[in-house]
Residue, then its C-alpha position, 0 to 999 in steps of 0.5 A: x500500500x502506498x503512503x499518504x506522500x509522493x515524497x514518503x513514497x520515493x523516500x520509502x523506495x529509495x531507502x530499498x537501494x538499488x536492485x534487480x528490480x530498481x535502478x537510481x537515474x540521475x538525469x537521462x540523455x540518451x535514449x539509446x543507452x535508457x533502453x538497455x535499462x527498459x529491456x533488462x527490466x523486461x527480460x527479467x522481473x520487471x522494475x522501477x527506474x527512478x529518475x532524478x535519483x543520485x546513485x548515493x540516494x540523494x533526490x536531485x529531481x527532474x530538470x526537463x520534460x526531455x527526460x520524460x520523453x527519451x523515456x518514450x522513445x526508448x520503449x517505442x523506438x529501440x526496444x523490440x517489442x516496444x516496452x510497455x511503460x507507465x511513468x508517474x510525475x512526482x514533485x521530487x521525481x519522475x519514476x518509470x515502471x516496467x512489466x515483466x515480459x513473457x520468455x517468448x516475448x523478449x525484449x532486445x536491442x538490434x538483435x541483441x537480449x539485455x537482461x539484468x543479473x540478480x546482484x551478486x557480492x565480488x570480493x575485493x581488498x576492501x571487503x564485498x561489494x554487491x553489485x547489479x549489471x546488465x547483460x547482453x545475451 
């Protein structure tokens, strides 16, 4: 259930970090490189990308209607079938949010199936990162 506030709702998301199902945008220029996102979402769980989000968490907004239409233009245009998309317009943000598409629907790229792996930890000197990457099949 969603709370009384855009603002609670967007801070009760980002609090979840970034995942298989979430990503943080923080601005878009470039519709081709969105659709990787928009496809690798579709090809596994479905997702939310939050836009106008810094990857720290850190809420910057949307700073130009532009945004809302390379987020369009990537599911229509680049993306094979075309991504069904819903985006919401928030005061602090602009979130998108995408179905799961069916194995025989998958979404590519050019021929190309982007899908998003499960995040995983990668041990370093410092200790575990976890981390979230698309993956071109």
């Amino acid at each position: 259930m969603r709370p009384n506030s855009d603002k609670v709702y967007l801070q009760q998301l980002i609090a979840e970090g970034e995942h298989q199902q979430q990503d943080f945008k923080f601005e878009i220029s470039d519709a081709r490189k969105i659709a990787r996102s928009l496809s690798a979402f579709s090809n596994t769980d479905g997702g939310r990308l939050l836009i106008g989000v810094k990857d720290n968490g850190r809420i910057a907004g949307v700073r130009s209607e532009e945004e809302i239409y390379m987020i369009e233009a990537a599911a229509k245009l680049y993306c094979r079938p075309n991504v069904e998309i819903s985006v919401q317009t928030y005061e602090a943000g602009l979130l998108y949010t995408s179905d799961a598409a069916d194995e025989e629907d998958s979404v590519d790229l050019g021929g190309r199936r982007i899908i998003k792996k499960k995040k995983r930890e990668e041990s370093d000197e410092e200790g575990a990162v976890e981390t979230n990457r698309n993956t071109v099949e």
